[in-house]
Legacy VTK file of the C-alpha trace (Angstrom):
# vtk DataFile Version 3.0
C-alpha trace
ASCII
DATASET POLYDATA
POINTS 117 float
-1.447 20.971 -1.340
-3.666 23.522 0.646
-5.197 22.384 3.897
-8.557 23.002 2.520
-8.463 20.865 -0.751
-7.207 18.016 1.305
-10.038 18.047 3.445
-12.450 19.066 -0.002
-11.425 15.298 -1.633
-13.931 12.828 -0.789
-11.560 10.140 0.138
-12.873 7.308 2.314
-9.665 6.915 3.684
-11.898 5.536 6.884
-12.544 2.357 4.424
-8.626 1.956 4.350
-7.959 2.112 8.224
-10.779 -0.672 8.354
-9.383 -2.689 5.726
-6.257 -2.074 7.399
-7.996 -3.263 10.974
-9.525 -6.226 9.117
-6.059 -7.550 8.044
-4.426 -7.227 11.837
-7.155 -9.967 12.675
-7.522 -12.058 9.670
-3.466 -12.459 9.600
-3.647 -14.026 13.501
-6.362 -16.806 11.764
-5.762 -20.221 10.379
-4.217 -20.075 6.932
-6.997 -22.899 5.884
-9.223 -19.904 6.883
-8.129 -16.647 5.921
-6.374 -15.599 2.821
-4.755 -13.059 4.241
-2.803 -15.334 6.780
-2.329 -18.272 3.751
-0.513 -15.545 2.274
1.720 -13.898 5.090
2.510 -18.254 5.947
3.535 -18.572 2.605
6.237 -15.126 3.363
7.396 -11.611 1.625
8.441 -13.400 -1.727
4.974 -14.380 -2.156
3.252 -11.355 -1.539
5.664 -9.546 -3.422
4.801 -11.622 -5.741
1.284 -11.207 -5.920
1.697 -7.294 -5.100
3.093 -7.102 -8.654
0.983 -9.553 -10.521
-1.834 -6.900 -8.892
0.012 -4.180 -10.112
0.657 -5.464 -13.911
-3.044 -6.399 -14.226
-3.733 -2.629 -12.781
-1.930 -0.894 -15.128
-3.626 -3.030 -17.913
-6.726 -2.201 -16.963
-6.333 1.694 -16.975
-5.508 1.187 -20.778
-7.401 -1.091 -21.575
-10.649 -1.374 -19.777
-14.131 0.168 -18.352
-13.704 2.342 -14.514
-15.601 -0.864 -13.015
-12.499 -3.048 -13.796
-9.924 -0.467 -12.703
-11.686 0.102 -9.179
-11.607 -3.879 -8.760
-7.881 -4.143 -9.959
-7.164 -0.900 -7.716
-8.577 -2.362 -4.880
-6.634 -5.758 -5.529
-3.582 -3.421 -5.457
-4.560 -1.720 -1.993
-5.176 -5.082 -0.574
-1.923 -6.745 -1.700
-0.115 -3.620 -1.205
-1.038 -3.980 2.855
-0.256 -7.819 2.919
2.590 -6.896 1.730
3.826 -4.356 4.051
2.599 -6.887 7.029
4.580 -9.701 5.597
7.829 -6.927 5.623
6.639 -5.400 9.387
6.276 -2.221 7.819
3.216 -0.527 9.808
1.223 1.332 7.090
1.338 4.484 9.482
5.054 4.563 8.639
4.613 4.841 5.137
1.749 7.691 5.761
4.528 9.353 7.928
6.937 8.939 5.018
4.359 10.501 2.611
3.481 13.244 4.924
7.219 14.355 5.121
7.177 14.960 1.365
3.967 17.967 1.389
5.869 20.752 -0.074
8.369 19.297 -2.238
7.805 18.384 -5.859
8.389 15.134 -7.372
11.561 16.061 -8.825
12.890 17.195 -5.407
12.302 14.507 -3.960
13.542 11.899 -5.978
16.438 14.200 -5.728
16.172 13.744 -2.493
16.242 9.900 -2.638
19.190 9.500 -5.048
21.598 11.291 -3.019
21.194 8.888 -0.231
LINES 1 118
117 0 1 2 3 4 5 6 7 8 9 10 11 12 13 14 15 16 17 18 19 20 21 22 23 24 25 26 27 28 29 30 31 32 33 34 35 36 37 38 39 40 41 42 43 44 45 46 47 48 49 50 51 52 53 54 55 56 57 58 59 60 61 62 63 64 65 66 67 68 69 70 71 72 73 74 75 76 77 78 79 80 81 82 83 84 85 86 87 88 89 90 91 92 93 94 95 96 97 98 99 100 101 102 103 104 105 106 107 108 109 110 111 112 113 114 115 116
């Protein structure tokens, strides 16, 4: 993708490194106060867990249901997607830094790419 459309989608991405701040503080709270930190207590299982559930009730939604229900259900995703990552230590920059390697292949090339390992 050219330089210039990246920069032409409108984004938000600055509401995702927020979120993404927002979750670094609520997961060092009480678990009896913040979901977030319930969640990480509770370990990876669980927010694997709930990372799919998300994802099944996402992918419902795109066939089944108005935009207003797939934004909500996307943003359920992006929420339990990042728990998720935190309850594996996977900083969220590393999986930008995985995605960024991957500008200039194709889909196919990568996954490729991925099988041979």
């Amino acid at each position: 993708m050219a330089d210039e459309t990246r920069q032409a989608m409108p984004h938000r991405l600055e509401v995702l490194a927020a979120l993404i701040d927002t979750l670094a503080e609520r997961a060092k709270a009480s678990p009896k106060e913040s979901y977030t930190a319930k969640l990480l207590k509770q370990g990876r299982h669980k927010c694997a867990k709930k990372l799919g559930e998300e994802g099944v009730e996402l992918a419902l939604a795109i066939v089944d249901s108005k935009k207003k229900e797939v934004r909500a259900e996307a943003a359920d995703v992006l929420y339990h997607f990042l728990v998720a990552l935190m309850a594996r230590k996977v900083p969220f920059a590393e999986v930008m830094t995985e995605l960024e390697g991957r500008f200039g292949l194709s889909g196919l090339e990568e996954k490729a790419r991925r099988e041979e390992d």
